[in-house]
Every structure is written in structure tokens, then in C-alpha cells.
VEXBAZA-747562 format. One line per field, with one value per atom (N, C-alpha, C): residue number from 1; residue in three letters; atom name; x, y, z. Coordinates in steps of 0.02 Angstrom, whole numbers. Layout:
# residues N
pos	[NUM_...]
code	[ALA_...]
site	[CA_...]
x	[X_...]
y	[Y_...]
z	[Z_...]
This chain:
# residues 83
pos	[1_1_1_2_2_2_3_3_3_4_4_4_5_5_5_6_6_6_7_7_7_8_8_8_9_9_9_10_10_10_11_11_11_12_12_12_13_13_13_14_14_14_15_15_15_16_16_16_17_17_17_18_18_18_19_19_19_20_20_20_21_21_21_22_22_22_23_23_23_24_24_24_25_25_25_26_26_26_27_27_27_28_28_28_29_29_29_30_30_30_31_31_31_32_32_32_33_33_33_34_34_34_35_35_35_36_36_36_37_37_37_38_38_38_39_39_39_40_40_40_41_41_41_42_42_42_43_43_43_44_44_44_45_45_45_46_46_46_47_47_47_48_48_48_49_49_49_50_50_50_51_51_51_52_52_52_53_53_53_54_54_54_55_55_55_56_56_56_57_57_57_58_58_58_59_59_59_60_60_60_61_61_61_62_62_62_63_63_63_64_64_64_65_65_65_66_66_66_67_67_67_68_68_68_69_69_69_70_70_70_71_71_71_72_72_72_73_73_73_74_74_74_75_75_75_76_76_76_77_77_77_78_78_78_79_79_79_80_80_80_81_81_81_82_82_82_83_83_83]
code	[UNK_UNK_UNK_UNK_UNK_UNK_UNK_UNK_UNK_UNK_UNK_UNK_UNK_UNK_UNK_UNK_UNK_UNK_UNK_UNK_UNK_UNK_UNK_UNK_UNK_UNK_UNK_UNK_UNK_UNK_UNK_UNK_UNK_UNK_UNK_UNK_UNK_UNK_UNK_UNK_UNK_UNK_UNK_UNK_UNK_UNK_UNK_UNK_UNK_UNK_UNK_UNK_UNK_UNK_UNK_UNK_UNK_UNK_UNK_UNK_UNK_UNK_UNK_UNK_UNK_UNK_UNK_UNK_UNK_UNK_UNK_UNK_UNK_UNK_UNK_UNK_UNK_UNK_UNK_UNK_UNK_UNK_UNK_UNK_UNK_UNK_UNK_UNK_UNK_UNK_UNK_UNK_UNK_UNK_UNK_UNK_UNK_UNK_UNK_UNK_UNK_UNK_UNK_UNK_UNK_UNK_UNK_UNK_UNK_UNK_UNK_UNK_UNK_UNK_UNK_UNK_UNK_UNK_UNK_UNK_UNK_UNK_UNK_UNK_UNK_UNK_UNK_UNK_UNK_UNK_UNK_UNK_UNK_UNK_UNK_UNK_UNK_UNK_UNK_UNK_UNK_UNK_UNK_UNK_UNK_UNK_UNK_UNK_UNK_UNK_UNK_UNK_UNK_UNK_UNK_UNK_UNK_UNK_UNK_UNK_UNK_UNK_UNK_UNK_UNK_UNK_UNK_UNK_UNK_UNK_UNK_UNK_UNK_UNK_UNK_UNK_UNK_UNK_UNK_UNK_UNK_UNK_UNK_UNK_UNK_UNK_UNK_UNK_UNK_UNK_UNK_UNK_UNK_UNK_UNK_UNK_UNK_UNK_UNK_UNK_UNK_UNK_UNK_UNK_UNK_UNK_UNK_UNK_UNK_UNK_UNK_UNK_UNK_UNK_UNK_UNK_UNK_UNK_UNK_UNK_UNK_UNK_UNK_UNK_UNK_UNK_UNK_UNK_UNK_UNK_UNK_UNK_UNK_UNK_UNK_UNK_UNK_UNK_UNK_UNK_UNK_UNK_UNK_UNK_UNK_UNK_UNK_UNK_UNK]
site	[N_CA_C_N_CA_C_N_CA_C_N_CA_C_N_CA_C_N_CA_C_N_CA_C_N_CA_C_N_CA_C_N_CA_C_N_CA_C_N_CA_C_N_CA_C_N_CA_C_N_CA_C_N_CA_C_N_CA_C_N_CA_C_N_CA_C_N_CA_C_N_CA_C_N_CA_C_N_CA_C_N_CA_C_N_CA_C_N_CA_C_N_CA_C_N_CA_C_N_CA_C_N_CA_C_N_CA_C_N_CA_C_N_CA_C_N_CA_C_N_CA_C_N_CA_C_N_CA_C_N_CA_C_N_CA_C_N_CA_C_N_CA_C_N_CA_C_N_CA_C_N_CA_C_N_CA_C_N_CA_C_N_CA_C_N_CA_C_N_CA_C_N_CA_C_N_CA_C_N_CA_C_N_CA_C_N_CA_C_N_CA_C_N_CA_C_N_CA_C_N_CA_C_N_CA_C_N_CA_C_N_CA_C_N_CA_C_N_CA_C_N_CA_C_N_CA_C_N_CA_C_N_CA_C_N_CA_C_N_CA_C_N_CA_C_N_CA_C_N_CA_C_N_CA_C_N_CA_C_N_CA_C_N_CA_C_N_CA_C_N_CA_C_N_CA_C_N_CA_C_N_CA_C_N_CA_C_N_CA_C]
x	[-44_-84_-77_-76_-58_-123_-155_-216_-191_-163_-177_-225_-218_-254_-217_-213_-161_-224_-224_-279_-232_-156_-143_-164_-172_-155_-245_-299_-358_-360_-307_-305_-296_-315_-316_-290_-241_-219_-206_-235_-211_-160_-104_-60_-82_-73_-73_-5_48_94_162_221_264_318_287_330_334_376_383_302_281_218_210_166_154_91_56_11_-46_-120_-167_-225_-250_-301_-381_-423_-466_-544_-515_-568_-546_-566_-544_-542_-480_-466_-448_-457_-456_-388_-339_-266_-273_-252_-217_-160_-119_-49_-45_-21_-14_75_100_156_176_211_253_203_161_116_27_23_-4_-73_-52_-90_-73_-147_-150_-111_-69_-42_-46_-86_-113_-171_-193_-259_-271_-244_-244_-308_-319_-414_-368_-379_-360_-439_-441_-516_-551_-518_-535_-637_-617_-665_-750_-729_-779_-806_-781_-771_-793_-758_-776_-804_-820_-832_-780_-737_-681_-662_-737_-734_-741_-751_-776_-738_-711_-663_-710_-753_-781_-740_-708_-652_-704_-749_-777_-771_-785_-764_-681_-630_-587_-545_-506_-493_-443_-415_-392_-417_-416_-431_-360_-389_-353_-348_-274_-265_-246_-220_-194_-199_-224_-216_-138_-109_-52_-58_-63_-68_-11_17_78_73_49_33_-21_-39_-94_-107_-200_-226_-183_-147_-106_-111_-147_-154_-143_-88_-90_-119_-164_-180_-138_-102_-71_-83_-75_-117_-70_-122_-74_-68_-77_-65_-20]
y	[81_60_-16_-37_-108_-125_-183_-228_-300_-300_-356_-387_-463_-505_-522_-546_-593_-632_-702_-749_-750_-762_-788_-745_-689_-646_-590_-617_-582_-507_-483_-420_-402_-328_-312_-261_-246_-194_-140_-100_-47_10_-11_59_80_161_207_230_234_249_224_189_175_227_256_312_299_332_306_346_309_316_334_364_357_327_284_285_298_318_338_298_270_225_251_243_270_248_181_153_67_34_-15_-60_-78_-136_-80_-25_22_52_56_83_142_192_249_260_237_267_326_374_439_466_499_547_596_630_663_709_740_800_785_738_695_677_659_623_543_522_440_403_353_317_244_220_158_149_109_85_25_4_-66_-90_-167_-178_-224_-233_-322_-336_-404_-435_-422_-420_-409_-446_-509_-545_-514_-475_-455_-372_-355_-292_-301_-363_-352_-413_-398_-469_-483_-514_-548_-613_-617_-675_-649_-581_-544_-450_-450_-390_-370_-275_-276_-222_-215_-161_-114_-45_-20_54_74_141_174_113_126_195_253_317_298_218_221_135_124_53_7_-53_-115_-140_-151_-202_-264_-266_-343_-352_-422_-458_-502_-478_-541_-575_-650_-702_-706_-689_-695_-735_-800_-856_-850_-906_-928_-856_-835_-760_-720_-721_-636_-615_-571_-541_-472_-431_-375_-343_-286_-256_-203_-203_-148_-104_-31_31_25_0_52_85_142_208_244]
z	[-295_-238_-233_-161_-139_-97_-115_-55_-58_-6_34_98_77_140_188_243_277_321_280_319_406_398_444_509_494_551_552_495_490_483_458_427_352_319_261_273_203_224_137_157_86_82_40_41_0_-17_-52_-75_-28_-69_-12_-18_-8_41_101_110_210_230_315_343_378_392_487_526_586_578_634_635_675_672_712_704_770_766_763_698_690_754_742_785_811_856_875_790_795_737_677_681_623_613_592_593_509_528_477_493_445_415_405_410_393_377_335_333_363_334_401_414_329_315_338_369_391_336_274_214_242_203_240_186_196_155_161_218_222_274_256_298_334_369_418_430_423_456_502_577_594_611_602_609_534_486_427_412_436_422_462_493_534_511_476_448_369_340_266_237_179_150_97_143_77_45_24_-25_-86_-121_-173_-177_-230_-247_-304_-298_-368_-354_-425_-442_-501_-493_-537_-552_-598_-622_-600_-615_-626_-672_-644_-678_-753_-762_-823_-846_-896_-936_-942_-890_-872_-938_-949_-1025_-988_-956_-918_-836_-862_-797_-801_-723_-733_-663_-665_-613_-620_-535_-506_-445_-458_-405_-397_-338_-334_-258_-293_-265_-263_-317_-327_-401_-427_-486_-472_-525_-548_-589_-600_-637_-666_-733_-761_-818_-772_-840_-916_-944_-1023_-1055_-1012_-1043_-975]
């Protein structure tokens, strides 16, 4: 899974999984990605700022235990499973 910001353009966006997508608009500013089988594989916000609060990421009850953080520039950290 992928979250991104884009200050430039005031959208967030979450993949789920890397695959050719159509998409269907849930609600104004709201975008779903969907597959061919029509499972969602991303989630578009534009107007992010108006929608979320993204000054604060709480990541909780995660399904496996984070051993590492890796800072890959400045506001880009990976979290990787080790197991």
C-alpha cells in the first residue's frame, strides 16, 4: 500500500495495489479506482485539505509489527514488515 500528498496540486491519494485501474467518482472531490473485477485499488481526495487533517498520520492496530523506519528524504518514510 502507497499514501501520498501532493501539496502542489491539494490531493491525497491511496493505492492499494499497482494494477490498470477505471475510475468512478464517489462524490465531488472523491475518486475510486477500481479493476477490471471492479475491487477498489485506489482512492483519490482533490481538495485534500478540506477533507482531511494532514498535518498528523496515526498509523494504529497495524495487522503485523513495524521493525523499521526508513527516511527516504525529506517527508518520505517507509515502513517495512519483518516477517
Amino acid at each position: 500500500m502507497k499514501i501520498e500528498c501532493f501539496p502542489e496540486t491539494d490531493s491525497f491519494y491511496i493505492e492499494r495495489a499497482d494494477r490498470p485501474s477505471d475510475t468512478r467518482k464517489i462524490e465531488e472531490g472523491v475518486i475510486l479506482d477500481v479493476d477490471e473485477h471492479g475491487r477498489a485499488v485506489g482512492f483519490d481526495i482533490d481538495h485534500a485539505s478540506k477533507h482531511l487533517d494532514l498535518k498528523k498520520l496515526n498509523l494504529s492496530r497495524l495487522p503485523f509489527d513495524v521493525s523499521k523506519l526508513q527516511h527516504q528524504g525529506p517527508n518520505k518514510i517507509t515502513l517495512a514488515n519483518a516477517g
